[in-house]
C-alpha positions as CSV (number, residue, x, y, z in Angstrom):
1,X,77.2,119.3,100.4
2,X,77.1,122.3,97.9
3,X,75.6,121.8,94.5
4,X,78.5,122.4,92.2
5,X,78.6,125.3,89.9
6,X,78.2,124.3,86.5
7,X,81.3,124.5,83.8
8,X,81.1,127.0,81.2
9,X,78.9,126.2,77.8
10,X,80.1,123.7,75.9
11,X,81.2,125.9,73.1
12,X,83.5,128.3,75.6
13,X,85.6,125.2,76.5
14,X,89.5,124.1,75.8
15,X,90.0,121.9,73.4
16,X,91.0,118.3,74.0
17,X,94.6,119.4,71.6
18,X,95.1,121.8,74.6
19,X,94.6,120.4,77.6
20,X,94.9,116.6,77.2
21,X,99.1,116.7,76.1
22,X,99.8,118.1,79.2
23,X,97.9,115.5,81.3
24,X,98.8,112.8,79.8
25,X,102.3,114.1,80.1
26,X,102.0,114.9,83.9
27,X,100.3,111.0,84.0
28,X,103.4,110.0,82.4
29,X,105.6,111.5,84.3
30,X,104.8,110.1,87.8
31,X,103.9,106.2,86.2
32,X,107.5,106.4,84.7
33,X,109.2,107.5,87.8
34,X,107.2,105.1,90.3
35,X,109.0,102.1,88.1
36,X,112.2,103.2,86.8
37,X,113.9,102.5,89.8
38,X,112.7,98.7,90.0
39,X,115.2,97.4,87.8
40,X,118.4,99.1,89.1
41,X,117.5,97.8,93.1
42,X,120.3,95.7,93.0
43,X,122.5,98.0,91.8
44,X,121.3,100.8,93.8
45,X,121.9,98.3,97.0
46,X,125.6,97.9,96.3
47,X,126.3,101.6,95.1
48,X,125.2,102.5,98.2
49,X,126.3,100.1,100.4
50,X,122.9,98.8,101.7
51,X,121.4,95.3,102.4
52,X,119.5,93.8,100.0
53,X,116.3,94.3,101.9
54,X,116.9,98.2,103.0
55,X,117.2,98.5,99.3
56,X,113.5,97.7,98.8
57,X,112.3,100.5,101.2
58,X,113.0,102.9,97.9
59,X,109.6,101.3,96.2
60,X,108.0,100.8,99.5
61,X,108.5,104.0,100.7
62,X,107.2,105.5,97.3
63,X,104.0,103.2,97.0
64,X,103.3,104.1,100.6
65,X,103.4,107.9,100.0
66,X,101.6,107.8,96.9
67,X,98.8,105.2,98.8
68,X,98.5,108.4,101.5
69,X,98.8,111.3,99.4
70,X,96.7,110.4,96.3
71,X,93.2,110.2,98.2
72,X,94.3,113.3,99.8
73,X,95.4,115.4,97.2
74,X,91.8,114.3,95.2
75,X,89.9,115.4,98.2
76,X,92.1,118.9,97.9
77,X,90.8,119.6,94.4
78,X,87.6,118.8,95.3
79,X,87.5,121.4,97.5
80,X,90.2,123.9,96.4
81,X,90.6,123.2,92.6
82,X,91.8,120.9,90.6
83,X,94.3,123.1,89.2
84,X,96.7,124.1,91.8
85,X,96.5,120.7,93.5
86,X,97.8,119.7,90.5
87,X,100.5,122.0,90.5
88,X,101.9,120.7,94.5
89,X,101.5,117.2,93.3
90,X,103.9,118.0,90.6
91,X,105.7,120.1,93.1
92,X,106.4,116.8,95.1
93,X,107.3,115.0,92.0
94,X,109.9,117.5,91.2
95,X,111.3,118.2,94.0
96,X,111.9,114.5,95.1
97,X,113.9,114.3,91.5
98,X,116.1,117.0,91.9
99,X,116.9,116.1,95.6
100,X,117.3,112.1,94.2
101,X,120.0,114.0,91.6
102,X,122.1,115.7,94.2
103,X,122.3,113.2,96.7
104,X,124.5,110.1,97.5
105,X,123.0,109.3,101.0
106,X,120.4,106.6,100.9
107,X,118.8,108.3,104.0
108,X,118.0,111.3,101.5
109,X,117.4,109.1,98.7
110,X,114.5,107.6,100.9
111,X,113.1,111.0,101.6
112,X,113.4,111.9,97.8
113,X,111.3,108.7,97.0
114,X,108.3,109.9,99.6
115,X,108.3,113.4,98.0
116,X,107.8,111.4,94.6
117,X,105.0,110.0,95.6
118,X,103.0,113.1,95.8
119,X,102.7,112.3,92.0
120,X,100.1,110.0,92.3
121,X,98.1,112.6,93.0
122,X,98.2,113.6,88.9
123,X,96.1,110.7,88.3
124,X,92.4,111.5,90.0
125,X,93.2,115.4,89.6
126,X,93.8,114.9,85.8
127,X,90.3,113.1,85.5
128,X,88.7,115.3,87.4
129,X,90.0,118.6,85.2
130,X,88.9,116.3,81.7
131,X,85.5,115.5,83.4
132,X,85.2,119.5,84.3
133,X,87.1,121.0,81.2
134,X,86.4,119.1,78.1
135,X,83.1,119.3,75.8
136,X,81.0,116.5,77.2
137,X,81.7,114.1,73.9
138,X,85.7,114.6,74.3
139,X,85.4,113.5,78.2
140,X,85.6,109.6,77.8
141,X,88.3,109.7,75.7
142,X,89.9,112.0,77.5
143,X,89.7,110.4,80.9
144,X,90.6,107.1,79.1
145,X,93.9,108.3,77.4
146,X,95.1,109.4,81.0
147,X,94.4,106.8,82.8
148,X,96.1,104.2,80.2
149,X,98.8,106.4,80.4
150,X,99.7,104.8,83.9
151,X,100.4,101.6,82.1
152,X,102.4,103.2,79.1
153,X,104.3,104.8,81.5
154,X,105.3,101.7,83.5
155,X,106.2,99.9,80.7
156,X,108.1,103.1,78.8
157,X,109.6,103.9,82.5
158,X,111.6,99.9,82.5
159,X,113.0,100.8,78.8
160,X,114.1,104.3,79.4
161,X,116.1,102.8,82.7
162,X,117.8,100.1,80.8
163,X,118.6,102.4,78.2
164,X,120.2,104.9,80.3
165,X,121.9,102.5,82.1
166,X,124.1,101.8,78.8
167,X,125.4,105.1,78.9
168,X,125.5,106.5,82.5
169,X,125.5,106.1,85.8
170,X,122.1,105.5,88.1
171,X,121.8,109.7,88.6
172,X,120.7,110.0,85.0
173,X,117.4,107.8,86.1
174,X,116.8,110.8,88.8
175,X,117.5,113.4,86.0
176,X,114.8,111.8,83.5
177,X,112.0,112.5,85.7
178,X,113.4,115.8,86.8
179,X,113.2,117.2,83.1
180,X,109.7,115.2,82.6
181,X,108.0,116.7,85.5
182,X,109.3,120.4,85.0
183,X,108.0,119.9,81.4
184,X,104.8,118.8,83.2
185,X,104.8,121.6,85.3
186,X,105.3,124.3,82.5
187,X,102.2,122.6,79.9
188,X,99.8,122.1,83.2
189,X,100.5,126.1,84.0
190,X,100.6,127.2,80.2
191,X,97.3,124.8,79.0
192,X,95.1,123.9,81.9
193,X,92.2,126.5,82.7
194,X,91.2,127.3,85.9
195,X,88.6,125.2,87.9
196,X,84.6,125.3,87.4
197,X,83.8,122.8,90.2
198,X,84.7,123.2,93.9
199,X,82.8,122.0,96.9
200,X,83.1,125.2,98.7
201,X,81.1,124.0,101.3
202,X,83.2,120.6,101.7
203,X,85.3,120.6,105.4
204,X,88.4,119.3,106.2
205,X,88.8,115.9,107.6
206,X,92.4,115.8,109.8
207,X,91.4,112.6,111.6
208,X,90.0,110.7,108.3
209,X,93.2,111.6,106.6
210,X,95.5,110.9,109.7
211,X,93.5,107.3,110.6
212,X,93.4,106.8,106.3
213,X,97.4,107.4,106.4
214,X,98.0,105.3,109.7
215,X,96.0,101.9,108.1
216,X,97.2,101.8,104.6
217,X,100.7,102.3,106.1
218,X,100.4,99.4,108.5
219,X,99.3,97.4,105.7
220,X,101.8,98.6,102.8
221,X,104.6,98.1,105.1
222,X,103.6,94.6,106.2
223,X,102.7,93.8,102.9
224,X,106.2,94.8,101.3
225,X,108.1,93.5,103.9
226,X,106.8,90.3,104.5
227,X,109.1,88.2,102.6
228,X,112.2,90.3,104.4
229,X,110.4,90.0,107.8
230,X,109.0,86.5,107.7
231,X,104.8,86.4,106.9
232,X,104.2,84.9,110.4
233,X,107.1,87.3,112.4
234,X,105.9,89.3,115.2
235,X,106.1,92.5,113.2
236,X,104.2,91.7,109.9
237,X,101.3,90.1,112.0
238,X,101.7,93.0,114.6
239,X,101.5,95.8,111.8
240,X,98.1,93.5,109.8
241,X,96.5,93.9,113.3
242,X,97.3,97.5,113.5
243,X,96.1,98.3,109.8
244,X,92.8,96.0,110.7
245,X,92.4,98.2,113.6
246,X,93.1,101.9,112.5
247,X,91.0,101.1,109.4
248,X,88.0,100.1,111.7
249,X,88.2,103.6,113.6
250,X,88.7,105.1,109.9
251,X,85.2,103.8,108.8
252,X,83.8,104.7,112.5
253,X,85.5,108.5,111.9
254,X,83.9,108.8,108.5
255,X,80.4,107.7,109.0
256,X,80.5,110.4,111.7
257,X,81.7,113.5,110.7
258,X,80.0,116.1,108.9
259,X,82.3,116.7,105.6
260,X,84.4,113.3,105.3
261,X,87.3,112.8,103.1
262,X,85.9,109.5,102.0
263,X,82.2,109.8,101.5
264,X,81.8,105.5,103.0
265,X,78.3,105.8,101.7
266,X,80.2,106.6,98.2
267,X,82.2,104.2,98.5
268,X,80.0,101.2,98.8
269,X,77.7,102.3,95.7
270,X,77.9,99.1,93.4
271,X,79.6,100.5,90.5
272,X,82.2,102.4,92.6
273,X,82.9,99.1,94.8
274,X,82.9,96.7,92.3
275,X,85.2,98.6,90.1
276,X,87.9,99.2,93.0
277,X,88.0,95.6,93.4
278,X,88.9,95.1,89.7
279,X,91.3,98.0,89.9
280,X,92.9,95.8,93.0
281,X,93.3,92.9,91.1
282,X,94.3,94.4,88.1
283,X,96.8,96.7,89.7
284,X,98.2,92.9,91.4
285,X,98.5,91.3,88.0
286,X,100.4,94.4,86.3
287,X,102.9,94.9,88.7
288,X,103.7,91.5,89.7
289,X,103.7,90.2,85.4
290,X,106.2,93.1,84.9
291,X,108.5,92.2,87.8
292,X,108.3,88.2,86.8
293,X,108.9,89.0,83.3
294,X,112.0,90.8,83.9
295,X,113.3,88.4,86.1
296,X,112.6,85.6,84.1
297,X,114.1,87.8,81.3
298,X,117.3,88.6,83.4
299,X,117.5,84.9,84.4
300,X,121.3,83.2,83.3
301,X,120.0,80.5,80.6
302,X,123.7,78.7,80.9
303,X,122.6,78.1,84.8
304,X,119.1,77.3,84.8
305,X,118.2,76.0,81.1
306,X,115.6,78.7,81.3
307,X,115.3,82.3,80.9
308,X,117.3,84.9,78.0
309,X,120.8,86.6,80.1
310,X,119.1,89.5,79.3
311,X,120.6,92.6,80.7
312,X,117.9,95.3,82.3
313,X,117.7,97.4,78.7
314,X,117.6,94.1,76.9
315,X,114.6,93.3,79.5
316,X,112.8,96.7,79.5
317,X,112.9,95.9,75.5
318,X,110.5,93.3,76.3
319,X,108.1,94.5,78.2
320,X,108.1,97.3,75.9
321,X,105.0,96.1,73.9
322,X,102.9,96.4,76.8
323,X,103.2,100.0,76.5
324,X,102.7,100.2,73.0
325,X,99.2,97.6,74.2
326,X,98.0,100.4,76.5
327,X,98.6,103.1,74.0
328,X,96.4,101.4,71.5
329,X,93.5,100.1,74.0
330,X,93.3,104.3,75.2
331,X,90.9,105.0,72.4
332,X,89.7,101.6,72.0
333,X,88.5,101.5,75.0
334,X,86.9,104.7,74.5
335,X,85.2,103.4,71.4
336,X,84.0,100.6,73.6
337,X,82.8,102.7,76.2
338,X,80.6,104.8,74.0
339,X,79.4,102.3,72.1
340,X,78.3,99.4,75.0
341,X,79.4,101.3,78.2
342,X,82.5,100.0,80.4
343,X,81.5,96.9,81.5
344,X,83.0,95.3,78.5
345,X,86.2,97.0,78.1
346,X,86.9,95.9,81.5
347,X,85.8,92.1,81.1
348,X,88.0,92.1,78.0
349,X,90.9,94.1,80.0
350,X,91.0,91.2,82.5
351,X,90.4,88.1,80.0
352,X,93.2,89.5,77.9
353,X,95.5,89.8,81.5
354,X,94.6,86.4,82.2
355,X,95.2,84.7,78.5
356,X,98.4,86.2,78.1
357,X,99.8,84.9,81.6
358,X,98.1,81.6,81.0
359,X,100.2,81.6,77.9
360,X,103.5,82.2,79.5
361,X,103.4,79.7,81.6
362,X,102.6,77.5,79.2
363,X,105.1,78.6,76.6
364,X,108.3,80.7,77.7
365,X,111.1,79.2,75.6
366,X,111.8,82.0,73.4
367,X,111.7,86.0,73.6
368,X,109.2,86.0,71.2
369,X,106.9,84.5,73.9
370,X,107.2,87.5,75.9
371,X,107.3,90.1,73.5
372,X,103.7,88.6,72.5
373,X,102.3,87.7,76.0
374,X,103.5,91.7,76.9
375,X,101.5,93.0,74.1
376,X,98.5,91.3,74.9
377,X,98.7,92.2,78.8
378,X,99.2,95.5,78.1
379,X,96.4,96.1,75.5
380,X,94.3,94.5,78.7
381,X,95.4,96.5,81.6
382,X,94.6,99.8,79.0
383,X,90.9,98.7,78.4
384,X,90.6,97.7,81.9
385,X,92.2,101.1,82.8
386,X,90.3,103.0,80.6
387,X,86.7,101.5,82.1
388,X,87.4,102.0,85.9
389,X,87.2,105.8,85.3
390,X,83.7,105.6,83.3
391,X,82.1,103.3,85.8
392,X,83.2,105.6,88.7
393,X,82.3,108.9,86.9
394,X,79.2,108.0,86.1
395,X,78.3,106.9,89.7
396,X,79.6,109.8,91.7
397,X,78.6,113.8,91.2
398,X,81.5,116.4,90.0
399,X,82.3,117.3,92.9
400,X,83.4,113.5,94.4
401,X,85.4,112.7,91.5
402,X,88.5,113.3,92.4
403,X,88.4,111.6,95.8
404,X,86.7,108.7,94.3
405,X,89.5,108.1,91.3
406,X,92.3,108.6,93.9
407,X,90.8,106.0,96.0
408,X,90.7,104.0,92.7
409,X,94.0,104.9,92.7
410,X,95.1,103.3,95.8
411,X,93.8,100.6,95.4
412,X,95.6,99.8,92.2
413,X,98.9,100.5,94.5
414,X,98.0,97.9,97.3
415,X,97.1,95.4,94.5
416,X,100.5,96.2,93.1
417,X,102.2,96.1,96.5
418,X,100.3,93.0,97.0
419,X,101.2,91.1,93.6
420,X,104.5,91.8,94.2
421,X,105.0,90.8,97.6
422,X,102.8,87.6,96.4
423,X,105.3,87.0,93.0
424,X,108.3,87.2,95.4
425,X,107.3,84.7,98.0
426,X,106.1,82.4,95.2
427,X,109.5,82.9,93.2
428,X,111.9,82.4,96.4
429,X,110.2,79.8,97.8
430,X,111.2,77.3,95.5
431,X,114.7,77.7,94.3
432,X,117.5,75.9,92.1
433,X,120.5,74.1,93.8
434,X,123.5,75.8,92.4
435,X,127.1,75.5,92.9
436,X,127.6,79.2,93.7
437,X,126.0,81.0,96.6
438,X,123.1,82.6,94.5
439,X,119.5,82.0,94.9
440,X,117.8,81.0,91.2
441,X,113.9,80.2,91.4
442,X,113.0,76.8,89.5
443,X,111.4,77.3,86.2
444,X,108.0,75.6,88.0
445,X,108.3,78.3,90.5
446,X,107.8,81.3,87.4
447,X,105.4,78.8,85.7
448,X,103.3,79.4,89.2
449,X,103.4,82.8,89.6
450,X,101.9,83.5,85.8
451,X,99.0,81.0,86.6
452,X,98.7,83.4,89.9
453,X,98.8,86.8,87.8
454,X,96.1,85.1,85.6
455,X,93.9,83.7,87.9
456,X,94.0,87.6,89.4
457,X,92.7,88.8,86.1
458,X,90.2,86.4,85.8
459,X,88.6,87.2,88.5
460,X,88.8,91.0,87.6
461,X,87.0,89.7,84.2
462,X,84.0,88.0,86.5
463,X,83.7,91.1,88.8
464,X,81.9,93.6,86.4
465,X,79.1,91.6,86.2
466,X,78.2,92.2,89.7
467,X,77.4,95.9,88.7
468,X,74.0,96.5,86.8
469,X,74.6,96.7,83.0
470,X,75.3,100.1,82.0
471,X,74.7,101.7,78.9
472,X,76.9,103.1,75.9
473,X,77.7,106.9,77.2
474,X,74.9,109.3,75.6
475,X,75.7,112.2,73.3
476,X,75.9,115.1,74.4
477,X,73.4,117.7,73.5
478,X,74.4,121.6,73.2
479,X,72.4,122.1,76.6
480,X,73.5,119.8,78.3
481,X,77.0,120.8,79.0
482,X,77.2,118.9,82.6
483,X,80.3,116.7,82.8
484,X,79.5,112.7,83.1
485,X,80.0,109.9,81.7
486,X,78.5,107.0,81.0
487,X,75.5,106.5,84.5
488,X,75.8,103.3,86.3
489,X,73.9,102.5,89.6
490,X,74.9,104.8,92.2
């Protein structure tokens, strides 16, 4: 592989003021249009006239495209620039928007949803322009505001819905991300420089990228339909073999080629394994907390003796705090990181996960229960978010970064698609008898699935301390303008 050309001096590069509002804003962009639509799937399901179940093919179809398209599109920059892979990830973004807003067909709607998940290419492309771009003391904080910006948008994304939702119809949750990723689109063109690192020599990879799409399909779909299909039918067992399968040629494919899209040996340094595995269980514990929460919010208290009749704004309302908690751990975990290195931003992100789930299902009996347990997970999931980047760039060279943060990436979506999938099954499974033909889990039943979310986190807190301690990230010295960040064991 080439040696990447080294970045300008120090001196000759953007400012963080410049380049960082439009990332962050192209971050939060995609994170608030991957969850806006979760609470209006019911509606959505009778507006159109679909089951139930169909319904839920609008989140799997957009977690699925973003699982595929996010490795990819971080393997594009590496080799193209960062840049203008930006710029088609954005494409996809808006373009899935605008066709969302003139559509009424759910076929369409479906197809609107894949496009949109060419955003989560923003994520590993935005990292690897701050790693590139920014004086070498700006880069930690830069790569940790972006990356907590995935939970401030998730968080902002279920408010902004409910919100809407009081004073339109669902088209106006189509049009939000429409105007948010044009403005994306005009800062990232206006603001963000041109590339200094490309792996010229780097080769395409069609059968990595076609056996990488086929297994985390099979697995995605099995995953998110498992509770509609059965766990033991014919088709979710049929499509885990299939993903088992396809993803053992993957790994065959990519320890053979000459230029792979995943570098396996990479992949399987300590600090990059390690941290994926905390980003998996992470990414379970955030998106299955949020979708309990607001269910538990939404819950009728005059029917079950539990929960708030909250309506989806009043619900997004509380779940709000998390935001504001990853907006606040963004530079404290950058403090962290410079001053002791990641491991303990992302031991603290997952003890903070777990302690605020063990305290909801301890005490739930009034909204100021989850306004205070969603602060607290939310201020976790943005040190943990903040650390996964440090560990990684620190243990790959310029020119892997974006393929290693959109494999990161991924794996935060099958954790998600996982912890959902698991917080369903747990909440259905055990349900009130009512004297109407609706299906109510038992309060034991939520009380389950927050002892789940935290034992997830938990183990996210334990896993750092398989990887060698790493040190606080060094200053940077005028020259020594290479981007990095804090060096783990590679």
């Amino acid at each position: 592989m080439s040696e990447a050309p080294q970045p300008a001096p120090t001196a000759a590069k953007p400012t963080s003021a410049r380049v960082l509002p439009a990332l962050i804003l192209a971050m939060l962009a995609f994170s608030v249009v991957q969850t806006a639509v979760v609470p209006i799937l019911p509606g959505l399901a009778r507006e159109l006239n679909v089951s139930g179940s169909s319904i839920t093919w609008l989140m799997t179809a957009n977690l699925l495209s973003a699982a595929v398209l996010t490795p990819l599109l971080g393997r594009f920059g590496d080799l193209r620039g960062r840049k203008p892979v930006l710029l088609v990830s954005l494409a996809g973004l808006v373009l899935g928007s605008a066709l969302a807003v003139c559509t009424h067909s759910f076929t369409w709607l479906l197809v609107a949803r894949v496009l949109q998940g060419a955003g989560g290419g923003v994520l590993p492309l935005a990292i690897s322009i701050v790693r590139d771009e920014l004086p070498r003391h700006k880069v930690t904080g830069g790569v940790a505001a972006i990356s907590a910006s995935m939970g401030v948008g998730s968080g902002l994304g279920l408010v902004a819905t409910g919100l809407l939702l009081e004073h339109w119809s669902y088209k106006s949750i189509f049009w939000m991300g429409l105007v948010f990723g044009l403005i994306a689109v005009a800062l990232v063109v206006l603001r963000v420089p041109a590339d200094p690192v490309t792996d010229q020599e780097g080769g395409a990879d069609p059968l990595g990228a076609l056996t990488l799409a086929g297994w985390l399909s099979a697995l995605l779909v099995a995953v998110s339909q498992g509770n509609h299909w059965g766990w033991t039918s014919n088709r979710t067992l049929g499509l885990f073999a299939v993903a088992a399968v396809v993803a053992l040629v993957w790994v065959l494919v990519e320890s053979k080629v000459a230029h792979p899209l995943v570098d396996l040996s990479m992949m399987a340094r300590p600090a990059v394994a390690f941290t994926n595995l905390s980003g998996l269980l992470i990414g379970f514990g955030m998106y299955g907390s949020f979708m309990v929460i607001s269910n538990f919010a939404q819950t009728p208290e005059q029917l079950t003796h539990y929960g708030f009749t909250a309506t989806v704004l009043h619900a997004g309302v509380m779940l709000l705090p998390s935001a504001i908690g990853s907006m606040v751990a963004a530079p404290l975990g950058a403090l962290l990181i410079a001053r002791r290195g990641p491991r303990l931003p992302l031991v603290l992100g997952g003890l903070l996960g777990a302690v605020s789930m063990a305290y909801l299902a301890l005490r739930h009996g009034a909204e100021f229960d989850l306004y205070f347990s969603s602060a607290v997970f939310g201020l976790g999931v943005g040190l943990a978010y903040a650390a996964m980047p440090a560990y990684i760039n620190g243990a790959v060279p310029a020119e892997q970064s974006g393929i290693a943060n959109g494999m990161n990436a991924v794996l935060r979506t099958v954790g998600g698609a996982v912890g959902t999938a698991v917080m369903s099954a747990i909440l259905t499974g055990d349900t009130l008898e009512l004297p109407i033909p609706v299906q109510l889990p038992t309060e034991s039943a939520y009380q389950n699935a927050f002892w789940v979310a935290g034992a997830m986190c938990l183990v996210a807190a334990a896993v750092p301390f398989a990887i060698r301690a790493a040190g606080p990230a060094p200053a940077a010295p005028a020259e020594r303008p290479a981007p990095a960040l804090t060096k783990t064991d590679a």
